[in-house]
ZAMARGU-4260 file (C-alpha; in steps of 0.2 Angstrom, whole numbers, plus 5000, padded with zeros to 4 digits):
<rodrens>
0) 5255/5701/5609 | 5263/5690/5594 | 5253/5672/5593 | 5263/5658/5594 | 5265/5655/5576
5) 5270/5674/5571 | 5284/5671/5585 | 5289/5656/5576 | 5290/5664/5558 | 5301/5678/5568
10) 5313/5663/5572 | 5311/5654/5554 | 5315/5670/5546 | 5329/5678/5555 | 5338/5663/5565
15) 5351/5653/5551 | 5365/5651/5560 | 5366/5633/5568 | 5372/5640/5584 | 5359/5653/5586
20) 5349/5639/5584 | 5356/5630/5599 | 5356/5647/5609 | 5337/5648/5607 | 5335/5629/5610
25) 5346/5629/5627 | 5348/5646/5634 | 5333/5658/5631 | 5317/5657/5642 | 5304/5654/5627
30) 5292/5665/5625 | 5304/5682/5632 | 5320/5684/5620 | 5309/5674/5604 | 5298/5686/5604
35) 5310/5700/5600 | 5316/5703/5585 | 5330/5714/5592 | 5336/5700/5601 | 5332/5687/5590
40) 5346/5697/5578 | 5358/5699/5592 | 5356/5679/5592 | 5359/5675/5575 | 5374/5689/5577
45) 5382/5679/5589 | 5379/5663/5582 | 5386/5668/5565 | 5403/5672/5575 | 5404/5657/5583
50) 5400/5648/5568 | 5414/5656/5560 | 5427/5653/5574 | 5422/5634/5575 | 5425/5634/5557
55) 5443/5640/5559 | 5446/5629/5574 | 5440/5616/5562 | 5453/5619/5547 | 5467/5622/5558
60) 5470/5607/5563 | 5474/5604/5545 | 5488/5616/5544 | 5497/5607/5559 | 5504/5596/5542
65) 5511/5602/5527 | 5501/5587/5516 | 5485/5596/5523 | 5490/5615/5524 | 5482/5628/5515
70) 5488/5646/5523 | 5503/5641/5534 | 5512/5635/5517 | 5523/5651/5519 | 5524/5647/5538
75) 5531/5630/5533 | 5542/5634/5519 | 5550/5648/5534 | 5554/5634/5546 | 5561/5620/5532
80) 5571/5635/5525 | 5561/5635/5507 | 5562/5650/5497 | 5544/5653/5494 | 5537/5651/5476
85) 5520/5659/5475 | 5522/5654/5455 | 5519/5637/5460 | 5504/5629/5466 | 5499/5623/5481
90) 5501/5606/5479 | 5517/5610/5473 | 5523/5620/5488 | 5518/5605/5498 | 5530/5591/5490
95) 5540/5606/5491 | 5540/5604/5510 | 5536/5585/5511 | 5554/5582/5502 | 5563/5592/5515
100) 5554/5585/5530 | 5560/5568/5523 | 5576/5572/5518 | 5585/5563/5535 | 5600/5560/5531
105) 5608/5541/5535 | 5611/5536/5553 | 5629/5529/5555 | 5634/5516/5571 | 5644/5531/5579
110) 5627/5544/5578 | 5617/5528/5585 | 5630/5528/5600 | 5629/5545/5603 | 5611/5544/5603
115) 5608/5529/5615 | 5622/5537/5627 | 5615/5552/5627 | 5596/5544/5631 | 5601/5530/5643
120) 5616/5539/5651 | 5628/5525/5649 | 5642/5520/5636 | 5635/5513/5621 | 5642/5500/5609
125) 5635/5494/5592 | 5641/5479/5585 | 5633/5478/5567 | 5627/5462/5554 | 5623/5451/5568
130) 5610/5446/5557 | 5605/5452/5539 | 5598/5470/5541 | 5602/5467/5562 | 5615/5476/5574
135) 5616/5477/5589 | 5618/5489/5604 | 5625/5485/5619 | 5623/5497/5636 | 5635/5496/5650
140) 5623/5501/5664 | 5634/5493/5678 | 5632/5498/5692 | 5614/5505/5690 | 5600/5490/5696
145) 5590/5493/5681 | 5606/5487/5671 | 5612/5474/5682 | 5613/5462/5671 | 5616/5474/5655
150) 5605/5476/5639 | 5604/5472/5624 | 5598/5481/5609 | 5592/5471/5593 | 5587/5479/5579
155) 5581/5473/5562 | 5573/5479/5546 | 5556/5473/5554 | 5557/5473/5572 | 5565/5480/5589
160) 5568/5473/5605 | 5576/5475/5622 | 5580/5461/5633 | 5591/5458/5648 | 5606/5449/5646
165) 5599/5434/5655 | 5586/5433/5643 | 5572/5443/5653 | 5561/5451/5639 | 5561/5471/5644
170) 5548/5473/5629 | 5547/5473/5611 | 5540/5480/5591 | 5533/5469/5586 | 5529/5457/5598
175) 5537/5444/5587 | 5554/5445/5592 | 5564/5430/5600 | 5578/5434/5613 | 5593/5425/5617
180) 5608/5424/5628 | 5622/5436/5624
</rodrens>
């Protein structure tokens, strides 16, 4: 029978993987499976894959953006509609991407109408330059108790809020916005 320290040069020598480590630590009865050096490979086995896949897991959450993608770069450029370029490198591939993620094109008072129609439900109006860099969006909710009084819809280059027309804050971004009757 192995003495205590030949069964721990049998672990020093064949366990490198960090998981195999753990296995041993937490799972195996010591003194059984240590003492194998069958099992003791069939450990580090293991533990190597597991290694690998939390490495994977790992760097793919850095493909979920193209500022941090490596592999999905072709997967990006097939979703943004980007002839692929392998000529070019990898950075470049990803300005490639970053410039059509940000090309949104202007939003007009009529594509703001249909938007807060669609969302709320109601007919939408905007009233723009109620302020420098403010309009404003004004919800017909009547009929509907959460519009009782209507809404309205500021907007500025810094801010948003929503109020009821009575002046009751519904919420704002920042929280540095005044209201006022309409």
């Amino acid at each position: 029978m192995p003495s205590l320290r030949d069964v721990q040069s049998f672990v020093d020598e064949i366990i490198k993987s960090p998981t195999a480590q753990r296995f041993l630590e937490r799972v195996v009865t010591d003194g059984f499976y240590n003492r194998s050096r069958v099992a003791l490979w069939m450990f580090e086995t293991i533990g190597r894959e597991w290694d690998s896949v939390a490495e994977f897991i790992k760097a793919l959450a850095n493909e979920r953006f193209p500022p941090t993608a490596t592999w999905s770069i072709p997967i990006w450029e097939f979703i943004y509609e980007i002839e692929p370029d392998e000529s070019l490198s990898l950075e470049q591939r990803r300005a490639r991407i970053m410039a059509r993620v940000l090309d949104i094109p202007p939003i007009n008072p009529a594509h703001v109408e249909f938007m807060v129609t669609a969302v709320t439900g109601f007919p939408a109006a905007v009233t723009e330059n109620i302020a420098p860099y403010t309009f404003r969006v004004n919800v017909d909710g009547s009929g509907d108790s959460l519009f009782d009084n209507g809404v309205m819809l500021v907007v500025t280059s810094d801010c948003f809020a929503c109020a009821s027309t009575d002046s009751t804050m519904i919420g704002t971004y920042p929280e540095t916005v005044s209201c006022w009757k309409q």
